[in-house]
N, C-alpha and C positions, 0 to 999 in steps of 0.2 A: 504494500500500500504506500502510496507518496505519502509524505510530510508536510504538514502546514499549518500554523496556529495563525488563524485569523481572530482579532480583538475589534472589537468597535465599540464607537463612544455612545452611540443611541442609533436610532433608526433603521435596525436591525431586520424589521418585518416592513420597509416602507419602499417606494418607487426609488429614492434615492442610493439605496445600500443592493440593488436587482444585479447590476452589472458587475458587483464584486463577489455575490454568493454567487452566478453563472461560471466566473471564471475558478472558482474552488472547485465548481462542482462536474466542470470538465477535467478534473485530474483523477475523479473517480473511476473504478470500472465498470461496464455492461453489469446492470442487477444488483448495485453496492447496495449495502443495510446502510438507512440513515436513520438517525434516532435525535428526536427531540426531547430532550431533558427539562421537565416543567416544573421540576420542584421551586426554583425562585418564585414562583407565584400559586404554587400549590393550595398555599392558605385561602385564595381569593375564593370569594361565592362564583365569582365570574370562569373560573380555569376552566372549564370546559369550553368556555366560547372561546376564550386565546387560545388555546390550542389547536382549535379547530380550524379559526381564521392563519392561524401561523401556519397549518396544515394547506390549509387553500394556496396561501400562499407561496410556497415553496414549491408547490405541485405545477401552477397557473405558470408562475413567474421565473421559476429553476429549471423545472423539470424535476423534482425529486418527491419520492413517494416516500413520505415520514411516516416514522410510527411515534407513538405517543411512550415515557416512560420516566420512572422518576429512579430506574438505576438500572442494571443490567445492560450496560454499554462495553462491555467486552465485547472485542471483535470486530465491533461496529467499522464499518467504512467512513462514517461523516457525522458527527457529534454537534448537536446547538443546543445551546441556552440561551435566557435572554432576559426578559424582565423581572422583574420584585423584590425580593429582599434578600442581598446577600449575605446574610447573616442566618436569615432562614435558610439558607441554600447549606451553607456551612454546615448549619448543627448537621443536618438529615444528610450530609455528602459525606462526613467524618463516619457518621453514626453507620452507613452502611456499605461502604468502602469504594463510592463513587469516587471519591479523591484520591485516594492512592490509586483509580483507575486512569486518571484525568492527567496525572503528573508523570504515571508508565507512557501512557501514549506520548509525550514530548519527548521523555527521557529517550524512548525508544526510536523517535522520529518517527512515527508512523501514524495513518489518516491524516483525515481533515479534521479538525476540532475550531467551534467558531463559538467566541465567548462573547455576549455583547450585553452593554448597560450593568444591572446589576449582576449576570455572572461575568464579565469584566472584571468587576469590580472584586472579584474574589483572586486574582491573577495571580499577585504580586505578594510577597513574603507577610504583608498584612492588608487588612480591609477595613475601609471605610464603613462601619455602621448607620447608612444612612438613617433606616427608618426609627432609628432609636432617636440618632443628634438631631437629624431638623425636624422630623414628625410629633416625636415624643418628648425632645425638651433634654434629652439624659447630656451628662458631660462629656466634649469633645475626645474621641480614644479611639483604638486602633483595637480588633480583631485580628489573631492567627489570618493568613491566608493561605490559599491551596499552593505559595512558591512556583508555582510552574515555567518561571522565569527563571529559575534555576540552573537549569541542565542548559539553558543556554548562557551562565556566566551573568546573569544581571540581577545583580541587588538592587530591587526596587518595588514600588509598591503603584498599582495601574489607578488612575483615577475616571473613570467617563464622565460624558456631560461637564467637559473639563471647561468649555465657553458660555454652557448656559445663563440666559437671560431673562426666564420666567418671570424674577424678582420683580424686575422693574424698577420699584423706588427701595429694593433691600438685594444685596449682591447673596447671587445665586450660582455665582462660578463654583466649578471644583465641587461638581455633583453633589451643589446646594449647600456645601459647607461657609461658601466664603472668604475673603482673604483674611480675616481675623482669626476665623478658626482654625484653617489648614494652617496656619505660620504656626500656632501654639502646638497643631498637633504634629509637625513636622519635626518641633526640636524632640519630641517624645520616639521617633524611631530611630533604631540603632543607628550607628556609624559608618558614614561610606555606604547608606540607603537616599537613593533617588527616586523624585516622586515622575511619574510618567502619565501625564495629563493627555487624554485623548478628548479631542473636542468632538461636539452631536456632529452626526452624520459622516462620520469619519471610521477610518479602518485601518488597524496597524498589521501588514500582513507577514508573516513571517515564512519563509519556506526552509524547512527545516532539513533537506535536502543539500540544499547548495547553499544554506544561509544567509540568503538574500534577504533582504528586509526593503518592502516600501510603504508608502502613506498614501492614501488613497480615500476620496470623497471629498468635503466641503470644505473641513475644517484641516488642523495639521494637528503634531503629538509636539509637545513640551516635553522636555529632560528640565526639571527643576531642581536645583541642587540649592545649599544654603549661600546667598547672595550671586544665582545666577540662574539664568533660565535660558534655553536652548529649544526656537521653533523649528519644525522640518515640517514645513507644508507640503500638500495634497500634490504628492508627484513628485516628494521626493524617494531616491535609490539610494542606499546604502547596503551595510551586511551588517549582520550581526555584531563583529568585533569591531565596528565602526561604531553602532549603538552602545556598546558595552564601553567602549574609549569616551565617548559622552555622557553617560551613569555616574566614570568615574569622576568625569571633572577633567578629561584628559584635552587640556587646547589644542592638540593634535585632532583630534575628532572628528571636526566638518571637513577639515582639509582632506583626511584619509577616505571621506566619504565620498562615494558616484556624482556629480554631478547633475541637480534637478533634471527630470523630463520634463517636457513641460503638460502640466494637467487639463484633461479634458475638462471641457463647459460642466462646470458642477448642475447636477439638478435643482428644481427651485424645492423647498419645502411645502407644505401644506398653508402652511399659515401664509404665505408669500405669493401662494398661485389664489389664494381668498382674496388677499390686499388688491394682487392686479386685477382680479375679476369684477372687483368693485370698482376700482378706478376706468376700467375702460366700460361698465354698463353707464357712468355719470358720465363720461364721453360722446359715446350713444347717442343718450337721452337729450346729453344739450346740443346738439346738429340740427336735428334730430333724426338719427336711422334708426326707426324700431326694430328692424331686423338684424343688425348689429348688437342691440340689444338683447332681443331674443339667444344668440348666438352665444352670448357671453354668459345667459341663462347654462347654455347646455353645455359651454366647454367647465365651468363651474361642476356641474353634478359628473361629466366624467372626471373631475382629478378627485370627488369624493370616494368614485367607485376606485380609483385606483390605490389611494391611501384607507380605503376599508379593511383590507387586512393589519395594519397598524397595531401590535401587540402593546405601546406603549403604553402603560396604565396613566402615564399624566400629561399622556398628548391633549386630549381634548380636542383636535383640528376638526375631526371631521364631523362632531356635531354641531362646533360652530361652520363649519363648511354649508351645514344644513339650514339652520337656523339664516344663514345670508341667502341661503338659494329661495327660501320663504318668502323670505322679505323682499327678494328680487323680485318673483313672479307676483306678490301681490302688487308690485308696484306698476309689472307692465301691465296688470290688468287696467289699474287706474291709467294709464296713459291711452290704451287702448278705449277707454271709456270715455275720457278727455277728447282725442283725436272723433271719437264719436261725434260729440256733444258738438264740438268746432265746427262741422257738416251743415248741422241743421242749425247752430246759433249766430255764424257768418253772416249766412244771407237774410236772418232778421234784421242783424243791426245796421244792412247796407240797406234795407227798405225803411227802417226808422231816420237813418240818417235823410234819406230822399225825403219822406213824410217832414222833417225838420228844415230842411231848405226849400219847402217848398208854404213852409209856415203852416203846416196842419198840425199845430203841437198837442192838438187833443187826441186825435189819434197815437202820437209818439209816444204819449207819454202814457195812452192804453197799451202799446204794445210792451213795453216798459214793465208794464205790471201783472202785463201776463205771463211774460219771463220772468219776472220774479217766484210767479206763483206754482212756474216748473222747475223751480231749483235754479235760475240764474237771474244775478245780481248785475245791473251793468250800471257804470259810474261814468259820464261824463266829464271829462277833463279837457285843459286847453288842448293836450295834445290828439283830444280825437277821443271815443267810447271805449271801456274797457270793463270785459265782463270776467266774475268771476262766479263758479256754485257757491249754492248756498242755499242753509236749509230749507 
């Protein structure tokens, strides 16, 4: 079986992250077991439908026929995990010797093993507690981790969602910790330990083969060491002992490294194809092209269907995706009710105006009021009659 430990920072089940599990999953062979490991969200009332949406996905969008399992991954040809709490992942991975399975397969160089978000987040010689420190309130500290950076020489600890932005008006970097927190909890791990920040939508890919190492997706990985930080963005090539010279603090490091490729047009996220879909229907609307409108209706609900398999538990994209696609079509319906109304309200007020220049204001001003009486209001002004509905 080939070698390859693929890591990412989020977007693991999303349009964005398709093109990097395709290329893992052509190193497979004819009929590989692939196993999806569900225990990080095991706890959730919801795990059946992530799993099953993560199953769609991988079948639609990979080509891979997952099974579902919370151990028994001996053997397997292609290994994923992905969302919820690394912590829960841990007890129940220690407790039933999933992790001594997970750290054989590196040591040994063999399959594909693809860790993202919260088991990510298990990588590295200790782990972030997320849902304890920002959920729960408990004190910034570090969890054993599964080491599996190990056997390939790097002391360090993996962090995803290492750019996130959620917070807004409270920093949310460093998968929700923050910069206040990770600085405190950084002097707290051993010596000659680097922290290795992978940003959302991003994929640290390791081939464990010829130990080639590249960055792949949106964002890039940070090597953070104390007083110095080290980015390798989306498309860059290095190796392993290139990575491991950078862990250590070694300023040799980027020099001994491959020189960037340069990266393909990153994909846009969910929230990002919302923003433009809104901005280009008020585009539309003020021309006015309704059928541009209309269009921007439909390119809208296909990026929902595409980010519908979305395992993230705290994406939330695609119900607000939904919630704008609502409020879009109600909105063409009122323009379409409006463009109605303009039909049959135009050529009254261009007979009331003639009725007016021609000095029959008793008339004008019956017609006046019998537009009122069907729901329009018209206001005379210097610049000419101007009507608006109304009760």
């Amino acid at each position: 079986m080939p070698g390859l430990l693929v890591l990412m920072g989020s977007g693991e089940t999303s349009p964005t992250m398709v093109e990097i599990h395709r290329a893992a999953a052509r190193k497979l062979r004819a009929g590989a077991r692939a196993v999806l490991l569900d225990t990080p969200y095991a706890f959730q009332e919801n795990h059946a439908d992530i799993s099953a949406r993560a199953r769609r996905y991988f079948a639609r969008s990979v080509g891979l026929d997952v099974e579902v399992a919370a151990a028994g991954i001996t053997g397997a040809d292609w290994v994923f995990s992905g969302p919820g709490s690394p912590t829960y992942a841990l007890d129940r991975w220690t407790g039933s010797g999933v992790d001594g399975d997970l750290r054989a397969r590196v040591r040994a160089r063999q399959g594909v093993t693809v860790l993202a978000s919260a088991a990510a987040c298990t990588a590295g010689l200790a782990t972030v507690p997320v849902y304890e420190i920002y959920k729960v309130g408990a004190e910034p500290h570090w969890r054993d981790g599964l080491d599996l950076l190990e056997p390939l020489g790097l002391r360090a600890v993996l962090i995803p969602h290492f750019d996130n932005a959620e917070g807004g008006t409270h920093d949310t970097r460093y998968c929700y910790l923050g910069e206040r927190r990770l600085s405190r909890m950084e002097r707290e791990l051993p010596p000659g330990t680097a922290v290795l920040g992978l940003d959302e939508h991003t994929a640290l890919i390791v081939d464990l083969d010829d130990e080639s190492v590249r960055v792949a997706g949106r964002g890039g990985l940070t090597i953070r060491l104390p007083g110095s930080a080290t980015v390798l963005p989306s498309g860059t090539c290095t190796d392993v002992a290139g990575l491991r010279r950078l862990a250590e603090g070694d300023e040799a490091g980027p020099a001994a490294a491959a020189p960037p490729r340069p990266a393909a047009e990153p994909a846009v996220t969910l929230e990002e194809s919302i923003r433009a879909c809104e901005e280009q229907f008020k585009a539309a609307v003020a021309k006015p092209d309704m059928v541009a409108a209309a269009q921007t209706v439909l390119d809208l609900e296909a990026e929902i269907v595409k980010w519908a398999a979305d395992t993230e538990e705290d994406a939330g994209g695609v119900e607000q995706g939904r919630e704008l696609m609502r409020l879009l079509i109600a909105r063409l319906g009122e323009l379409a009710s409006t463009a109605a109304l303009r039909s049959l309200v135009e050529p009254l007020l261009t007979l009331r105006a003639t009725l007016r220049e021609e000095g029959r204001y008793e008339l004008a001003d019956a017609l006046r009021e019998a537009m009122l009486r069907g729901g329009v209001a018209v206001e005379d002004t210097p610049d000419g009659s101007r009507w608006t509905t109304a009760p």
